[in-house]
N, C-alpha and C positions, 0 to 999 in steps of 0.2 A: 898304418895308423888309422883309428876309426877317424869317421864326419865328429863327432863331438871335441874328440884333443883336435883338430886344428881349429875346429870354433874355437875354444876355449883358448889356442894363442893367439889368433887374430883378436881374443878379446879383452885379452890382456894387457895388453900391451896400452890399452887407450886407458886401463884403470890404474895403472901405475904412475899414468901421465897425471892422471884425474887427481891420485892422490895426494901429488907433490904442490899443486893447485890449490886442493884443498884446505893443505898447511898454512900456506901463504896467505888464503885468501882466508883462514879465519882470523890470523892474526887484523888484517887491516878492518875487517867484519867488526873486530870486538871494538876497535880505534872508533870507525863509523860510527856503531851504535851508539856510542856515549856521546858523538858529536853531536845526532843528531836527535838525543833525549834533550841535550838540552834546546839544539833550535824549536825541537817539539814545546820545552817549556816556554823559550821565548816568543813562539806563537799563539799560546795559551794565554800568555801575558797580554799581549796585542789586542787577542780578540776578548777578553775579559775585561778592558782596560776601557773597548768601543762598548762594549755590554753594558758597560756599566754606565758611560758618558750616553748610550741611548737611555738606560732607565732616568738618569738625571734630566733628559731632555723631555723624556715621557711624564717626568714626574711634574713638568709645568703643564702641559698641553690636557691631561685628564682631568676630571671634576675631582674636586678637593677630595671626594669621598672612597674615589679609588687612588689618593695620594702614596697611602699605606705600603699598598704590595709593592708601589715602584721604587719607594725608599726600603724597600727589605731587600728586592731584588738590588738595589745601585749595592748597599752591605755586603750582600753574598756576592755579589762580583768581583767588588773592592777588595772583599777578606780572601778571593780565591785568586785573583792577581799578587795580595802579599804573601802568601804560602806558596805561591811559584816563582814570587823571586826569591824568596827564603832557600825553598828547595834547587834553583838555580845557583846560588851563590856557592851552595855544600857541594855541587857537579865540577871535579876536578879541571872537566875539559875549558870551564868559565872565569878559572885563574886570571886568564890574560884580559879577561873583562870586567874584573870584579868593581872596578870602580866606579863602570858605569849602572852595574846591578845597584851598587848604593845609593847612587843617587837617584835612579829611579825609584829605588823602595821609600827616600826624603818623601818626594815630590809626592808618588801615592799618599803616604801618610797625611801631605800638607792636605793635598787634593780631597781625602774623606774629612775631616774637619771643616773645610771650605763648605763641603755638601752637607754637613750636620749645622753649621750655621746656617744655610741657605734653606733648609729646614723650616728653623725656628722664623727664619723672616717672614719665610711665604704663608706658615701657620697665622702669623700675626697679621698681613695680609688679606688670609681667607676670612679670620676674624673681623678684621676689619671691611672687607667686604659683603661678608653677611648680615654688622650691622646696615651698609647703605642698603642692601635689599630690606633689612625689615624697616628701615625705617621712608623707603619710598614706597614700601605698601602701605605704611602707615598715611603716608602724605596721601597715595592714591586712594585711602579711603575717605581721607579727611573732604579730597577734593570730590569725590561720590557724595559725599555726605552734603558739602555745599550746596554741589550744584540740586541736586535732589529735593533741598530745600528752597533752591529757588525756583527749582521746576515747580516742585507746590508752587508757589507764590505766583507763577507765570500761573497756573493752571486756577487757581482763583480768580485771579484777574482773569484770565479770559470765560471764566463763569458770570462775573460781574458784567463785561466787555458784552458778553451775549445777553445776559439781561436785558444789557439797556437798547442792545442793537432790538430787543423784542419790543420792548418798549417806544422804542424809536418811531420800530416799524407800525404796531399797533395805532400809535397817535397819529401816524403818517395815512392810516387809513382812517380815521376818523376826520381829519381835515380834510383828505379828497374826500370819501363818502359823505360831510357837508355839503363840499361843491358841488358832488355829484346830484345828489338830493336836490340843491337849491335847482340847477339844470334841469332835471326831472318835473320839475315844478314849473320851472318857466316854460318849458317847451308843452305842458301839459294846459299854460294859460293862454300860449300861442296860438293851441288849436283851440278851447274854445270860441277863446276871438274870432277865430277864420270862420269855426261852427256856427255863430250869430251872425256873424257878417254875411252870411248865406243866404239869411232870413230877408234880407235887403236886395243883394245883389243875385241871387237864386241859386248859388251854390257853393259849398264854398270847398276851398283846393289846400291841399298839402305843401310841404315842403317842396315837393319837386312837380307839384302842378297836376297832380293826382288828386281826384274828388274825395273827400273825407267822407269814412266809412266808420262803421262800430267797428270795427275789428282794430283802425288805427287808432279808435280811442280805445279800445281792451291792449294794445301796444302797449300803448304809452302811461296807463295806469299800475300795468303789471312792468314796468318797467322803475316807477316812483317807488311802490310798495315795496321790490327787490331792491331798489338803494334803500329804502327806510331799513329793512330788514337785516342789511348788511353794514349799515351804520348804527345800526342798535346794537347790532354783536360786536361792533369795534368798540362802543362805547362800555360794552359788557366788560370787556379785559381789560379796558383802562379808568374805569371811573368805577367804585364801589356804590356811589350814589348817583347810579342808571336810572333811576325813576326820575330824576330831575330832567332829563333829557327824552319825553315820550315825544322819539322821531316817528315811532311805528303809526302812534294814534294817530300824529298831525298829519302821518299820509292817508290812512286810513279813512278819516273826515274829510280830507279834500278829495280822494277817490267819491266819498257819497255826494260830495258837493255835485261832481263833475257827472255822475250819475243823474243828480234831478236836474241837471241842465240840460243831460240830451233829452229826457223827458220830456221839459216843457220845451224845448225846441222843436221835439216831435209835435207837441200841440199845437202849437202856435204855427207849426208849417202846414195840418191839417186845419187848424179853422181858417188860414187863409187860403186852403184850397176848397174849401167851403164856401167861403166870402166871395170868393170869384165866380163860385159857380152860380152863387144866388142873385149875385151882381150883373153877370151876362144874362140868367133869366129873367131880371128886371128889365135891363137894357132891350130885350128882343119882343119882352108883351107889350112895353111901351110905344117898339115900333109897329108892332104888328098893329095897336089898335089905331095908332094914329094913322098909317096908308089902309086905302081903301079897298075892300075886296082882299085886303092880303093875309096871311095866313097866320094863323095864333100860335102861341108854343104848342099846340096839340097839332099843328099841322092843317090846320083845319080852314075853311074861309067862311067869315061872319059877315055879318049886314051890322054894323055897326050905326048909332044914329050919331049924327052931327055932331051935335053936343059936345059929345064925347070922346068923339072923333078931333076937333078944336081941342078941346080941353090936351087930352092927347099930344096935338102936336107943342103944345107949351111947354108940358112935360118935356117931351123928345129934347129942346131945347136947353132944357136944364141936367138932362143925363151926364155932360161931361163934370158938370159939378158935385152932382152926388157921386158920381166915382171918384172923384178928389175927396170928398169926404169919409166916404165908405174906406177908401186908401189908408187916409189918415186917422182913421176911427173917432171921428168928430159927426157923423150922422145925426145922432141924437141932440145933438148942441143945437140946429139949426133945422127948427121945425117948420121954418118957411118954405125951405126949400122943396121940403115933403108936402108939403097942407096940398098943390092942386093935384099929385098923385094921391091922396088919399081919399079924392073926391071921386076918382074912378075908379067900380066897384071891380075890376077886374084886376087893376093895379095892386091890390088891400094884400091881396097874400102876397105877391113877389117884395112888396114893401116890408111885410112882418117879418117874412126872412132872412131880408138884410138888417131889420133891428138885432132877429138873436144869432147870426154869425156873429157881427158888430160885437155884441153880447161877450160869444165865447172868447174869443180874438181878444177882448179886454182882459181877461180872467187868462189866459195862457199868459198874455204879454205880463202879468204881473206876475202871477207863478216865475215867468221866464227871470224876472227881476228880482225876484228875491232868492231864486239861484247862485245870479250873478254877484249877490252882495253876501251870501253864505260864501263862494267858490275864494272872493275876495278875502272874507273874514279866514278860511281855511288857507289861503295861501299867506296871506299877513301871518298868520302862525307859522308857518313852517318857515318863512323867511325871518322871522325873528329869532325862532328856534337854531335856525343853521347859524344866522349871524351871532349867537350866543355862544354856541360849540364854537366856531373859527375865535370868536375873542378868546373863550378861556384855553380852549385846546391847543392855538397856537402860540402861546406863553408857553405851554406846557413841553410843547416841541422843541421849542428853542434853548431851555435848561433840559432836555434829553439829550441833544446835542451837545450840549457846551459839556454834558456830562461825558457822554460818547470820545466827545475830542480827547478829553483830559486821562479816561481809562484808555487809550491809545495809546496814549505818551507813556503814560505808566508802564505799558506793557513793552514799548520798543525800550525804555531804558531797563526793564529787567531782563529783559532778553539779550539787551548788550551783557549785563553784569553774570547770567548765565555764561554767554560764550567766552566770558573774560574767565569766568571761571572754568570753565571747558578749557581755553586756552593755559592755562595755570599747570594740568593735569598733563596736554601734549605736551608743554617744555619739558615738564619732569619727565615724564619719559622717553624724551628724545637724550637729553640731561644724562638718563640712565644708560642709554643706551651708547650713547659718546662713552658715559666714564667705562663700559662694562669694554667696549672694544680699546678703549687705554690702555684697560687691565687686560686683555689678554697680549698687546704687543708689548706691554711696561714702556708706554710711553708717562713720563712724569711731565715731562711739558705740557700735554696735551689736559691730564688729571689738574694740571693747575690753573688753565685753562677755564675748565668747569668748572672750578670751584667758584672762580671770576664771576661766571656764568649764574649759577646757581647766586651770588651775591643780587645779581641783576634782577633774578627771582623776586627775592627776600622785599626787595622795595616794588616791584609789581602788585603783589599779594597786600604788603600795608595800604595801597592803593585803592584796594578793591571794595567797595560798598556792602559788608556782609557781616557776618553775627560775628563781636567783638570775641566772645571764648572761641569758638570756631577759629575766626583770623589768627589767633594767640596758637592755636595748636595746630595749624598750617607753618605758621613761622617757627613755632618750635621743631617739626619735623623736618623742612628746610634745613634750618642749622645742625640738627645733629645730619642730617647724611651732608651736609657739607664737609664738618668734621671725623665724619669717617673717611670720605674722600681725601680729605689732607694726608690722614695717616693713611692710606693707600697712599699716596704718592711718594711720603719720605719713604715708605715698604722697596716700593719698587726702584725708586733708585740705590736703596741700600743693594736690593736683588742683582740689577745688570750691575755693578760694581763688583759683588760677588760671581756672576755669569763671567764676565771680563776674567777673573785671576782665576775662575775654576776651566773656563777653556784656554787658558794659557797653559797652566801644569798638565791638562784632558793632551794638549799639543806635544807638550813636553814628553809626556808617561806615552804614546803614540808613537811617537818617533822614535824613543829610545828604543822602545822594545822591537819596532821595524826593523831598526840596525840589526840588535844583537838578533832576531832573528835571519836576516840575511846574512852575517858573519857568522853563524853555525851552518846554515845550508851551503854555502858557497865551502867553508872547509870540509861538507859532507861530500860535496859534489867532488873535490880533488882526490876525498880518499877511493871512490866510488871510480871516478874515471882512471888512478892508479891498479883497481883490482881488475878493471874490464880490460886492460893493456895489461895485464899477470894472464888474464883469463885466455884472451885473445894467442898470444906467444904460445903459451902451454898447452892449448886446444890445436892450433898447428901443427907444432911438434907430435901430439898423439896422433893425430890425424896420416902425418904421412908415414909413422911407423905403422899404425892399424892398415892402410891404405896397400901399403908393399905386404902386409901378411898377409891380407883379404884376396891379395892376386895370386898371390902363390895356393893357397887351400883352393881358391874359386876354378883355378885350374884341374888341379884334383878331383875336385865333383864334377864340371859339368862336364867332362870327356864322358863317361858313363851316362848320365844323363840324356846327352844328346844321342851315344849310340841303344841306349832302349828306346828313345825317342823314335828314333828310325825305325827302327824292329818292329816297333807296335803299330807305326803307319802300312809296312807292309802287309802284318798282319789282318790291319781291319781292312785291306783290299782283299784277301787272299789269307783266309786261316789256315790253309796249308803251304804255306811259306817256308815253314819250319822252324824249328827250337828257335827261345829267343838264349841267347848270351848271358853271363855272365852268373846263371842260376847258383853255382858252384861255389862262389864266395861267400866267404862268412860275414865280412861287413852288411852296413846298410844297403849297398846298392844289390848284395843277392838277395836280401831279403826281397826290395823292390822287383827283381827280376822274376823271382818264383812266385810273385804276388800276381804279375802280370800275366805269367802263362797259365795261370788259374783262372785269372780274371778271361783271357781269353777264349781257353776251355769250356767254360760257362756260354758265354757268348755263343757258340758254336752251338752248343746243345738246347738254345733254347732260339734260336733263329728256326732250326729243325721243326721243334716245337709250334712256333708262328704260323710257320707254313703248312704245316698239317692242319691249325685251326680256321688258317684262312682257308684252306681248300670246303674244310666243314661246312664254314659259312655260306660259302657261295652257293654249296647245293641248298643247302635250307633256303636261302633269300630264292634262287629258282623255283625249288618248291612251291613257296609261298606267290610269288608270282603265277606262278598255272594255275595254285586252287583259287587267288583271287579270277584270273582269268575263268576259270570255270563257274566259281560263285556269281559274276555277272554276267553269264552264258545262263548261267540255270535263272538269272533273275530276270533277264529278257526272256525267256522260255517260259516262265511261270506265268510273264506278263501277258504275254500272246498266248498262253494257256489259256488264263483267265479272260481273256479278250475273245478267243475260240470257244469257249460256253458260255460264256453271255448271247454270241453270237448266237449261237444253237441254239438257246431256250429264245431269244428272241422271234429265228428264222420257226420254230417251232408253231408260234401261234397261228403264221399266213396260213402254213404248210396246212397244218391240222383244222381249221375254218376249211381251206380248197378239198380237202379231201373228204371231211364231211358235206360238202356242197355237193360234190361227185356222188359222194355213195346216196343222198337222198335223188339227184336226178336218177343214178341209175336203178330206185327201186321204183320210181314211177315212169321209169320208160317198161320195166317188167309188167306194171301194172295194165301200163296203156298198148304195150303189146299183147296179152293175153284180152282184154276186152274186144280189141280190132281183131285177135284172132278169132273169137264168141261170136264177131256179127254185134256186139255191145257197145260199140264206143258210138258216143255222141258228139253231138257239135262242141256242148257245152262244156264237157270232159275236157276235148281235144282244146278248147280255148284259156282252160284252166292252167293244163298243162302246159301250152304255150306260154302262159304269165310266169307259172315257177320255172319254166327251162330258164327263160331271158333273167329272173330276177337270181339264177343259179349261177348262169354266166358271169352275169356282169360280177359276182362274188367271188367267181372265181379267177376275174380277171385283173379285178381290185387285189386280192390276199396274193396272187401270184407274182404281179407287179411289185408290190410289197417287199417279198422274199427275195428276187430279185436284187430291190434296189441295197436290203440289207449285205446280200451276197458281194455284190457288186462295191459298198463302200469295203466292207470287212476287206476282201479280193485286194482293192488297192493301198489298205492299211497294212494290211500282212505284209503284201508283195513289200512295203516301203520301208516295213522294218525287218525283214530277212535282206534283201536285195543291198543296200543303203546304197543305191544308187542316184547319180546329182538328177534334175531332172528342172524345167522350169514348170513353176505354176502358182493358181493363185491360191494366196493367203486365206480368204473367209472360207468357199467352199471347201476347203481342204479341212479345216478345223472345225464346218457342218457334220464333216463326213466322218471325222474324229470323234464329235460329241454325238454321234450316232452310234458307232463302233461302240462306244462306251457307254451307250445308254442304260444296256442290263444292268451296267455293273453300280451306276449311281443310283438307276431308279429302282432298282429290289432294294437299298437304302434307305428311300425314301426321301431324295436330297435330288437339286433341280440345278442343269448345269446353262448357263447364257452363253452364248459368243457376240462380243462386241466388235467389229473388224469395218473396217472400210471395204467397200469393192473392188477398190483401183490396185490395192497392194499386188506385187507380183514376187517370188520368191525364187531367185537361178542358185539351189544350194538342196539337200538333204533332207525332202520329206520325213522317211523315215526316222532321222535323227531325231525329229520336230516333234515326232508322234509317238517317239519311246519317252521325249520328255516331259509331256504334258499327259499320257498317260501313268508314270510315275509320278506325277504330281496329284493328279485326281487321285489314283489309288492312297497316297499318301495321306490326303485330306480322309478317305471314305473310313478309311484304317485308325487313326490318330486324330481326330480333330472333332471329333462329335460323340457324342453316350448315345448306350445303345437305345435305339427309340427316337434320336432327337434329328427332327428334319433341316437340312443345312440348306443354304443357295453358294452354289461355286459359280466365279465369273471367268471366263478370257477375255481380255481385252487386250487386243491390240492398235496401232498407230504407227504413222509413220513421220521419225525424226529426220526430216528433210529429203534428198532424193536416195542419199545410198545407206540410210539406217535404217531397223524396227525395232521398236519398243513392244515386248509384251508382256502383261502381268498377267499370272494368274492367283486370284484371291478368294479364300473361304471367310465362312464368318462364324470358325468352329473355336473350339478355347483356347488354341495360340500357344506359342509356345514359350516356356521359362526363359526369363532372361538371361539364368546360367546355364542353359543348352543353348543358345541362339548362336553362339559360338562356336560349335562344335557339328551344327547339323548336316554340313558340306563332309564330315570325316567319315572314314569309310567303319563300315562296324558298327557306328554308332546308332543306337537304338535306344527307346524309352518302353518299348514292347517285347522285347525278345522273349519273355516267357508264352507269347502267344505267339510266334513261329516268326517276329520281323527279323530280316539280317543285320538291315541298316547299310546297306547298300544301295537303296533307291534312289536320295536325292546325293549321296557320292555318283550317281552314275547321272545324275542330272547337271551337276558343276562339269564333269568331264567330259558330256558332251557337250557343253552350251561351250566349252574353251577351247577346247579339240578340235571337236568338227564344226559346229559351228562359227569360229572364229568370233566371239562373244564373251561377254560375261554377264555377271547372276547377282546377287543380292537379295536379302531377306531382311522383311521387315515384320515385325510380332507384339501383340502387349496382350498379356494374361485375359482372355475371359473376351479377346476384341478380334481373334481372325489370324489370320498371315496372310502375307503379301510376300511375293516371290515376283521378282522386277526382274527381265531377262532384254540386255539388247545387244543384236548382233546384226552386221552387215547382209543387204540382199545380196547379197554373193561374194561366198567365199572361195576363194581362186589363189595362186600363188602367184597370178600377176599383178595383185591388187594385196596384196601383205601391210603397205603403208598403211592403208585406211584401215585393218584389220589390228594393226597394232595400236591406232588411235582411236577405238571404241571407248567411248568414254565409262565409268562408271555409272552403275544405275545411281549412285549415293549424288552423283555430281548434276548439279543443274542441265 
């Protein structure tokens, strides 16, 4: 029997099972699905039934204006709940229930009418709440409009209020600038007083005991005039008939008063220092002639005769009298007292002088008096004057005031009757704001409440002191949002009445339909766990008849199976194992078997295959390894080529200077030996000769030396790179001796090579190495890094990174190289010149020795048009006893 017929009874056998199953299970399938259309319906009912009790619940909470769609959605819910219990009722499997389908479809019915009245109430409601909105904007403008009116009215009053506070203030300065003025005046009488009394007592003093000066009287004048001047201008702003009050003049005139009194107070203080003087020259001629021999007011001493002398001393006697009179300006009254001085002709003049001092003295002193009876007449004016202003001006003050008080009062009770009025506008809309959150919980207690409230209003407002239409259409706005308030309240309690029997049926239609839907699932569930207990039994049953025919065929195949199994493992150890088994049969498993020794067959002849290509390979890769090997044998050769004619053309120039130094001495030893052979040679010949021999020598010992030293580095640079033997030595010298070596080859260039190096460096590793690499590097710069013509500077620099590393760079400052070859310039081959003979093996052979023999590593640094930099650091001795530190050479990249 083929593999296909016993598959096909192992797989039979479980679909005949299946089938019987099948039968069965659709009958109860077809039982189920009716059962559970209809729990489908009665969960439809359910959730339609809250769909609909949420749009009724939404349909309070939204603004009036999206009422609309919530009462089309509650319809369409409502209407899609009664067409599934309609269509539940026609569901045969809902027989047993149908009583309760009826009364749920009552209840819905009752329930959408309860919602169509609740409707119309809320409509009537929003109605009514829209009038309390217009009609408390109404109020709130009435109450704007009030108070706006009496903010006018405050704001006149305080225009008025400031008037008078002007006025107030005005007249307030007018009654001090009286006093002030009258002050001014006395204090300006005070000092003339002290001013005259001067004239008595000899000087006269200030307020604070300071001698009175013009400048204290320029004080205190300029201090009168500025009150006049300042009480004229008060009296400007408050009196229209300012002429009647000239403060300015009356200071004015008692300033000129106060003027001719210092004048004649000037006079009268000079004639009597006049008077004194004529009075002491009286008093001293009278002495003089009456002692004898004594000297005259000229100083002088006369021979007076007797007479005269007598007469004289009677006079003398009388002197204290006439200075009592002369004092008192009474001289001239009392001509006796004169007559025996007039008899003495020497006396006549000192006498006539005391008449006209006397004289002047009288005429100042009256000047000084009629001053004093002007200064008087000026200050009686001004004192009259002031006390005229303080009569009428202080009347005037005092009805400013009484006026001031009373526009006060004015103003505090309008400003009560403002914030009364202010207060009017907060109730109402605190009022509003109560009724508006009533209305959203439908509290009607609370809505009647405020209506209460709002009464309380109604008599506050008749209260109020304010324009009668005004008042009237305040209370009229009051009363209607009162009366819309009312009917919001009966609204709302009709509403939760209606809320109350709409969420009772909402309970009712919820419940019922829960039921019936758990009484359709629950009989879904019995017929569902009746078919999985059919399904369960009859899946068994097929199970252990497929199970006993799957063992029996499974036997059948895998004996074959497992022996090609076998066969093929021996094969792929051993393709000549021999024939596999079973090739001969016509079943599947020959097929399998001559598939295999094909497959093997195969196998065999291309393993052969393999190994002939891998044999190919390996000699190519050999190959390639010896021509690379020879390729950097010829490129070490070419380098020491090039290094060996430099050297030449260098060692060339000593050579050929020494040898023409030779052949010129040897044609003047010819010369000087035929003359010495002649009997010819002189002293001075012979001294000649001696300067060019010595200046030949020394040329030849210089250019030889020279060649020499050339020979001599080249000698140990060859030697170092044929040899590569280890050797110890120092670092700078050795890299002198380097950039010597290579000097042909930079300086026919045109390009200038530095070495930077310490003294102290010491190197126990592979000159050679050292010198095939930084001759590669030079060459590489001289090759690739400059146009032709263009003079470069190359550096070596080296350092030393503590005791057992070096650091060397070598750097040009030619055009550097692309950033997408900078990667690549370590590869062997690679070249940017190869049409002009490069390999591209130089700095490949500079990475391989700086890592190889060196025990080192290399790094490259480049930017277009700026140089390269080639950073090389490796240990001063590399040794295989010291490998750690060689393995721990750091990167040049790393600090």
């Amino acid at each position: 029997m083929r593999i296909r017929s016993r598959i096909a009874v192992v797989g039979g056998v479980p679909v005949v099972v299946a089938a019987v199953i099948a039968v069965a299970g659709g009958l109860l399938l077809a039982r189920s699905e009716r059962v559970y259309e209809s729990a489908v319906l009665a969960g439809s009912v359910y959730r339609d039934v809250l769909a609909a009790t949420a749009a009724r619940i939404d349909y309070l909470q939204v603004a009036p204006a999206d009422r609309a769609s919530r009462a089309n959605r509650f319809e369409t819910m409502s209407d899609s709940a009664a067409a599934e219990l309609r269509q539940l009722g026609k569901t045969g499997s809902a027989d047993p229930h149908r009583a309760e389908v009826e009364r749920a479809t009552a209840v819905l019915a009752r329930y959408v009418d309860q919602m169509r009245s609740f409707i119309q109430v809320t409509a009537a409601n929003d109605s009514a709440v829209a009038d309390m909105g217009r009609h408390a904007a109404t109020l709130m403008t009435l109450t704007d409009r009030a108070r706006e009116r009496q903010h006018a009215a405050n704001v006149d009053s305080l225009g008025s209020l400031t008037e008078a506070d002007r006025r107030l203030r005005d007249s307030r300065d007018v009654v001090d600038g009286a006093h002030e003025l009258r002050e001014a005046m006395l204090d300006l009488q005070r000092a003339e007083a002290q001013h005259v009394a001067a004239l008595g007592f000899g000087m006269g003093l200030f307020g604070n005991g300071r001698p009175l000066t013009r400048a204290d009287f320029r004080i205190a004048i300029d201090r009168l005039t500025a009150t006049a001047d300042r009480l004229q201008a008060a009296l400007g702003r408050t009196d229209p008939l300012v002429d009647r009050y000239p403060a300015k003049q009356a200071a004015a005139r008692y300033a000129a008063t106060v003027a001719d009194l210092q004048a004649a107070v000037a006079e009268l203080r000079g004639a009597q220092a006049e008077r004194d003087v004529a009075l002491s020259r009286f008093e001293a001629t009278a002495q003089a002639v009456a002692g004898l021999g004594s000297s005259n007011a000229e100083g002088r001493t006369t021979s007076v005769p007797l007479g005269e002398q007598m007469l004289a001393e009677q006079v003398v006697r009388t002197l204290p009298v006439v200075r009592a009179l002369v004092l008192t300006g009474t001289l001239n009254h009392q001509p006796d007292v004169t007559f025996l001085s007039s008899l003495l002709p020497s006396l006549r003049l000192p006498l006539e002088g005391l008449y006209s001092v006397q004289a002047r003295a009288a005429a100042a002193q009256q000047a000084l008096e009629a001053a004093q009876r002007a200064g008087a007449e000026a200050a009686s004016a001004i004192e009259a004057l002031t006390a005229r202003i303080l009569m009428v001006k202080a009347t005037g003050y005092t009805a400013i005031q009484d006026e001031v008080v009373q526009l006060i009062a004015y103003a505090i009770q309008a400003n009560d009757t403002e914030q009364e009025t202010q207060n009017v506008a907060v109730v109402a809309l605190r009022l509003g704001r109560r009724a508006g959150d009533a209305v959203a919980v439908r509290d009607a207690e609370e809505a009647d409440r405020i209506v209460a409230d709002a009464s309380t209003l109604l008599e506050t407002v008749r209260g109020l002191p304010m324009s009668p239409l005004l008042q009237d259409d305040v209370l009229s706005a009051i009363r209607n949002w009162r009366e819309s308030l009312r009917r919001t309240a009966e609204g709302l309690r009709r509403l939760n009445e209606l809320l109350i029997a709409m969420d009772r049926d909402a309970g009712a239609l919820v419940e019922t339909a829960r039921q019936l839907d758990e009484t359709f699932r629950n009989e879904a569930a019995r017929i569902g766990e009746l078919l999985t207990r059919i399904l369960i039994i009859g899946a068994t049953i097929g199970l252990l008849l497929a199970g006993g025919a799957a063992v029996v065929v499974a036997r059948s195949i895998s004996r074959p199976v497992l022996r090609l199994q076998r066969q093929m493992t021996s094969l792929a150890e051993d393709p000549l194992a021999g024939p596999i088994d079973g090739t001969r049969r016509q079943d599947e498993f020959g097929a399998m078997a001559r598939a295999a020794a094909f497959f093997i067959r195969e196998i065999g002849l291309r393993e052969q295959a393999a190994r002939q290509a891998k044999d190919r390979a390996d000699r190519a890769l050999e190959d390639l390894r010896r021509t690379q090997a020879d390729l950097i044998q010829a490129e070490k050769m070419a380098s020491l080529g090039g290094l060996v004619a430099g050297v030449a053309h260098e060692i060339n120039t000593p050579l050929g200077n020494a040898l023409m130094g030779a052949t010129h001495l040897q044609d003047r030893l010819t010369v000087l030996a035929r003359q010495a052979g002649g009997g010819n040679l002189r002293r001075s010949d012979f001294a000649e000769f001696q300067e060019t021999a010595d200046e030949i020598a020394r040329l030849l010992v210089l250019n030889l030396q020279q060649a020499c030293e050339l020979v001599q580095s080249f000698k140990q640079v060859a030697a170092d790179q044929t040899s590569g033997e280890e050797r110890l030595f120092l670092l700078k010298p050795y890299l002198e001796d380097l950039a010597t070596s290579l000097s042909p080859s930079w300086r026919r260039a045109g390009h200038s090579l530095r070495v930077e190096c310490p003294e102290t460096i010491e190197i126990d590793g592979y000159p050679g190495v050292l010198a095939q690499i930084l001759t590669n590097l030079v060459m590489n710069s001289i090759t690739h890094a400059y146009r032709e013509g263009q003079q470069g500077r190359l550096l070596i620099t080296a350092t030393a990174q503590g005791p057992d590393m070096v650091t060397l760079v070598y750097s040009d400052d030619g055009r550097g190289i692309a950033p997408a070859d900078l990667g690549r310039v370590f590869d062997p081959f690679f070249t940017t010149r190869r049409g002009a003979g490069s390999t591209g093996l130089g700095l490949h052979i500079v990475y391989n020795l700086v890592v190889n023999r060196l025990g080192g590593k290399v790094a490259v640094d480049s930017f277009p048009d700026s140089g390269v930099r080639f950073t090389i650091r490796f240990p001063r001795r590399f040794a295989t006893d010291n490998m750690a530190s060689v393995a721990a050479v750091p990167s040049p990249q790393e600090p």
